[in-house]
C-alpha positions as CSV (number, residue, x, y, z in Angstrom):
1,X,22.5,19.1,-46.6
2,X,25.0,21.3,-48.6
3,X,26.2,20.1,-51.9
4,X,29.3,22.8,-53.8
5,X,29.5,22.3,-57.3
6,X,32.8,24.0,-59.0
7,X,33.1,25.1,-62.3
8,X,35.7,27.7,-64.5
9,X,38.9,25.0,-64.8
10,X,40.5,24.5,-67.7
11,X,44.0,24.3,-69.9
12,X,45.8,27.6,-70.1
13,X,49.4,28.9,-70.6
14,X,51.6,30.0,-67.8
15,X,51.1,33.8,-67.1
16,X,47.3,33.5,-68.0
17,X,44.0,33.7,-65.8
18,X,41.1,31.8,-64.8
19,X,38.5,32.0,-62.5
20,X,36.6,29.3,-60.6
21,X,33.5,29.7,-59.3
22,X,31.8,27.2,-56.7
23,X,27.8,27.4,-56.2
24,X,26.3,26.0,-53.1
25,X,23.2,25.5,-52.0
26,X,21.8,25.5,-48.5
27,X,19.7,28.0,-46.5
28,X,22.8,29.2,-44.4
29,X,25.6,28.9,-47.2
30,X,25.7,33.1,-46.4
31,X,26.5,32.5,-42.9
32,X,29.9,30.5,-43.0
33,X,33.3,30.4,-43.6
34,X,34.3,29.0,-47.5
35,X,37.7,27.8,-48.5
36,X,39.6,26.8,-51.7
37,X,41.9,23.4,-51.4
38,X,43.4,22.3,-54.2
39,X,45.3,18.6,-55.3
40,X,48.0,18.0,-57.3
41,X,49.3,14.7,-58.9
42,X,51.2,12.7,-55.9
43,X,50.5,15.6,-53.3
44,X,48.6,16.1,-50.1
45,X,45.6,18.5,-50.6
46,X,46.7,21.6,-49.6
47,X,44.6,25.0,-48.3
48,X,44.5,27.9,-51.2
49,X,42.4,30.5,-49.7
50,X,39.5,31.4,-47.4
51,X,36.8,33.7,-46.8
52,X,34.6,34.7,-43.6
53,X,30.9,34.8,-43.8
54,X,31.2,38.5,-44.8
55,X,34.5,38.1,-47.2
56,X,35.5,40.7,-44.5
57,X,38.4,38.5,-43.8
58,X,40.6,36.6,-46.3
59,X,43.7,34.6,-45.7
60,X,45.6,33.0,-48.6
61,X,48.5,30.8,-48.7
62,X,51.9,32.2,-49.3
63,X,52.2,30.0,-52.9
64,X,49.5,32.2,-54.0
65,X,49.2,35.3,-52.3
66,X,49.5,38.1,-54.4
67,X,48.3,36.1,-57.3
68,X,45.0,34.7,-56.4
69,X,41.8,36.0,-54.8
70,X,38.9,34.8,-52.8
71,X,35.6,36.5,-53.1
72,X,31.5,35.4,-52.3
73,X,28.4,36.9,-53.8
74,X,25.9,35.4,-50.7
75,X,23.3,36.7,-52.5
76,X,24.1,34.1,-55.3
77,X,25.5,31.0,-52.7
78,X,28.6,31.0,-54.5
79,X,32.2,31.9,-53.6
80,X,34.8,32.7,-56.3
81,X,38.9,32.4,-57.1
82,X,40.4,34.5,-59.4
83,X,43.9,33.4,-60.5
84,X,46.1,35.5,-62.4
85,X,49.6,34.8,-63.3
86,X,49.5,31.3,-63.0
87,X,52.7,29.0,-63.1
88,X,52.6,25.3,-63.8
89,X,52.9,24.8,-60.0
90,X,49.6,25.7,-59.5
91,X,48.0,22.7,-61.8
92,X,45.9,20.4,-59.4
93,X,42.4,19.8,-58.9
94,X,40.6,22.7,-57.4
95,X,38.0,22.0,-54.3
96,X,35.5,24.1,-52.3
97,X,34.9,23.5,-48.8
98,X,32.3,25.3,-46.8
99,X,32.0,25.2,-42.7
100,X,28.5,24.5,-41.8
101,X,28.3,24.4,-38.6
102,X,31.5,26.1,-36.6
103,X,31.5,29.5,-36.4
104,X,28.2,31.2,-37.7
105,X,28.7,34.7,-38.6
106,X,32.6,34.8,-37.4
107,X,35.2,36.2,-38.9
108,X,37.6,33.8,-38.2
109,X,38.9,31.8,-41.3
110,X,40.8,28.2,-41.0
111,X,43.3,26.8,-43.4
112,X,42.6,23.4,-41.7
113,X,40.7,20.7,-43.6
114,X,38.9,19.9,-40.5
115,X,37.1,23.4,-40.4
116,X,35.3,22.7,-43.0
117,X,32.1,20.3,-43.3
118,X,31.4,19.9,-47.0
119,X,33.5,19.4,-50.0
120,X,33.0,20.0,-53.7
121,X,34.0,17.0,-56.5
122,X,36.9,19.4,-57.7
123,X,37.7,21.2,-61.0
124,X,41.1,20.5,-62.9
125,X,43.1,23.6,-63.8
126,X,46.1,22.6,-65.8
127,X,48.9,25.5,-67.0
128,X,51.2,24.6,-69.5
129,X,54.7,26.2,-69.7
């Protein structure tokens, strides 16, 4: 069993920076794909970023490219998004995902919900204009 626990939301102004951080636990965490999803008030979830096992490969949705970034430290079963230059747009509730039993050791990376086997119970990140 694989439980992701966010943390790092928060209330800041448009133009500022935060970083979430989502810890993990699980014997293969280091193996797998991650992803950032995120939720806004009356919206679909929608795919933010994601990272291969290695972080070799990233892939980022167009709303954020440029502005966020995806990164893991394996050695500490958590996977990180720094946002910088965030707009109102971007408030939501933030979610980890990690595929736990696809593609071990792959590089490939999946904006798809269903690539990923375990969720996170979300962070808020709200940005004020």
């Amino acid at each position: 069993q694989v439980q992701l626990v966010e943390s790092g939301g928060g209330l800041v102004q448009a133009g500022d920076s935060l970083r979430l951080a989502c810890a993990a636990s699980g014997r293969t965490f280091s193996s797998y794909a991650m992803g950032w999803f995120r939720q806004a008030p009356g919206k679909e979830r929608e795919f933010v970023a994601a990272t291969s096992w290695s972080g070799g490969n990233t892939y980022y949705a167009n709303s954020v490219k440029g502005r966020f970034t995806i990164s893991r430290d394996n050695a500490k079963n958590t996977v990180y998004l720094q946002m910088n230059s965030l707009k109102p747009e971007d408030t939501a509730v933030y979610y980890c995902a990690a595929d736990q039993t696809r593609r071990r050791f792959s590089d490939y990376v999946t904006a798809d919900e269903s690539g990923y086997d375990y969720w996170g119970q979300g962070t808020q990140v709200t940005v004020s204009s």
